[in-house]
Structures are given as structure tokens and as C-alpha cells.
C-alpha positions in Angstrom: 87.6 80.8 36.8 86.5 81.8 40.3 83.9 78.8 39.7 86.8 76.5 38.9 89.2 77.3 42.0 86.1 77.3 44.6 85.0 73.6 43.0 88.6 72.4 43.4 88.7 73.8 46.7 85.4 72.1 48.0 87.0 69.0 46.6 90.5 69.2 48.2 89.1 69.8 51.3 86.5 67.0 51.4 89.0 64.5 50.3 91.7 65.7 52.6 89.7 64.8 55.7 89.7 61.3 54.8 93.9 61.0 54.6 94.9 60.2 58.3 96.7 62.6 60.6 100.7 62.1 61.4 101.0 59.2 63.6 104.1 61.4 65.4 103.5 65.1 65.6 106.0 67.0 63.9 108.2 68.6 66.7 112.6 68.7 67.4 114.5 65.7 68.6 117.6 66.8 70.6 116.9 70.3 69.2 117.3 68.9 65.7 114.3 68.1 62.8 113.9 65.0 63.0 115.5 62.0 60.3 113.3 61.1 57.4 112.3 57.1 57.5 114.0 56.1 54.4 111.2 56.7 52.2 111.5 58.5 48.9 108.6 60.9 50.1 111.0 62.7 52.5 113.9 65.1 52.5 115.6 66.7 55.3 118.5 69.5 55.4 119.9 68.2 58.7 119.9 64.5 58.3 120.4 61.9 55.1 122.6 61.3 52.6 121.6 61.0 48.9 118.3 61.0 47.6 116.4 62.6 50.9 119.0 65.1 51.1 118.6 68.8 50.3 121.0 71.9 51.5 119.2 74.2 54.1 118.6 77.7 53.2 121.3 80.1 54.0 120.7 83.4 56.0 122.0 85.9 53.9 120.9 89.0 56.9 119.8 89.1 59.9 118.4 85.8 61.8 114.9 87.5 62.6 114.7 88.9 59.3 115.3 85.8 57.5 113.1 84.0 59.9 110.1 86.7 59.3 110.9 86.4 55.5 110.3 82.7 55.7 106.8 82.2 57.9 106.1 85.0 54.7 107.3 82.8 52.1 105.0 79.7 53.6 102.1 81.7 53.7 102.0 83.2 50.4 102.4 79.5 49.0 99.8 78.4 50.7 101.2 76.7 53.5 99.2 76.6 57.1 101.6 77.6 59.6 100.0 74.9 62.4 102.6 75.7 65.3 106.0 78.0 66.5 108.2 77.9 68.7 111.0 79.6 69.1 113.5 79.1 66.0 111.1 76.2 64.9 108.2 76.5 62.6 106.2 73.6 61.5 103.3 74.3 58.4 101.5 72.0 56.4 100.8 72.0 52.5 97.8 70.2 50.6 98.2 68.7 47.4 95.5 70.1 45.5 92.2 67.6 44.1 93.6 65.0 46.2 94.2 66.4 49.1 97.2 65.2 50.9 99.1 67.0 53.6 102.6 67.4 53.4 104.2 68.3 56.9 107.1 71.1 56.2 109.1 72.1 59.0 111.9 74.5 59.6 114.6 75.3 62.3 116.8 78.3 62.8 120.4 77.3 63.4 121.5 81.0 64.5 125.0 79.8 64.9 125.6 78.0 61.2 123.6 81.3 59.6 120.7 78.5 57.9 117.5 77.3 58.3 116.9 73.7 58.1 114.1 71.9 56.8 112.6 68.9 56.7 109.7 68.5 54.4 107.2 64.6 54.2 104.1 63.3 52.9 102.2 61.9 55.4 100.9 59.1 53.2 102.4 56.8 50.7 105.9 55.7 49.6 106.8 58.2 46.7 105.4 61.7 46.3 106.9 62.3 42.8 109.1 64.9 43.6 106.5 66.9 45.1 108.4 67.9 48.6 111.9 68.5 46.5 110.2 71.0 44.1 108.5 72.9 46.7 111.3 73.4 48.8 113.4 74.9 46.0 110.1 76.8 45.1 110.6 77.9 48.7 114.3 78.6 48.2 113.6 80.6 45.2 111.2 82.8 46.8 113.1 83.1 50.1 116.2 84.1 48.0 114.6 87.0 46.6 
């Protein structure tokens, strides 16, 4: 199996340095994530309305703690944590075989007790759902 998962690994990688970069680096506008372009690849907890919606995740304890818990969470799925500051995170996620790079980012809104997130593909028009089931994968294990 070890065989397998290094092989898929040498292949993600390879093909993932051929999908481009973002054109605009992930970062707050007016201390807000920033509003997804309309596409069906993007959902964001601060901005949208239907489809690119989804709810931020709610601090249940203490901001730091649930803060911690999160950079945690992204890690142990496998997300790259590229840049923080302050109560903003930004991480990346690979689509394994094909390689493409999701940008995931998060802000702590201390004074609504949540954490917003915005999470994209980078390339292409749908992404199948991909970003929606991750964040609720994130949801689930940030919940626990």
C-alpha cells in the first residue's frame, strides 16, 4: 500500500506544478475574505447568497482555542498552512492524481464568536462539490 500512496504522491506533485498559481494572492479586503467571482467552484461564509454560500463555523470556547483547534484541523487533513496573520489563516489543499490546489482561507471574527471561510479552486468553472464537502469535513472535525 505504501507503494501505492508514494506512486500517487509522485504523480500529484508532478502534475500539480503544471496548474498555474492564483492570479491574486489570497489575502483580507477591508478586513473581510474576499467575495467569490460567481463561479460554482467557490464558497464563502462572509459573502454570497445561494449556491456559494456556506455558514462560518461557530466558536463554541475560547477564540485562541478554537483558532489553535482549527490551524490543527487543516493540518491533519492535509492542508499546507502557506501564511498567518493575525486572526487570518490562509492553506492550500491538493486534489489528489490531478493535482489541483484549492486556496482555503479563514478569519476570526472575535466579536460574532465564528470563523469565516472562504474556500476556491484555482482552476476551472465547477469543482464538483469538492470545496463544499471539505469544508463540512472541516466542520465536522472542528466540532469535535
Amino acid at each position: 500500500m505504501d507503494i501505492i500512496n508514494e506512486f500517487l504522491g509522485a504523480v500529484t506533485n508532478t502534475v500539480s506544478a503544471l496548474w498555474p498559481t492564483p492570479e491574486e494572492t489570497p489575502r483580507l479586503v477591508d478586513g473581510r475574505l474576499r467575495p467569490c467571482p460567481g463561479t460554482p467552484n467557490c464558497l464563502c461564509s462572509e459573502e454570497g447568497s445561494g449556491g456559494d454560500h456556506v455558514e462560518p463555523l461557530a466558536c463554541r470556547d475560547d477564540p485562541e482555542a478554537a483558532w489553535h483547534r482549527l490551524r490543527q484541523v487543516v493540518s491533519s487533513m492535509g492542508g499546507k498552512i502557506e501564511r498567518t496573520e493575525g486572526d487570518y489563516v490562509w492553506a492550500t489543499f491538493m486534489v489528489p492524481v490531478f493535482g489541483f490546489v484549492d486556496d482555503v482561507e479563514f478569519r476570526l471574527d472575535r466579536k460574532a464568536g465564528c470563523i469565516h471561510v472562504r474556500s476556491a479552486s484555482r482552476l476551472g468553472f465547477s469543482d464538483l462539490g469538492v470545496n463544499r464537502i471539505r469544508i463540512e469535513d472541516i466542520r465536522r472535525k472542528y466540532s469535535v
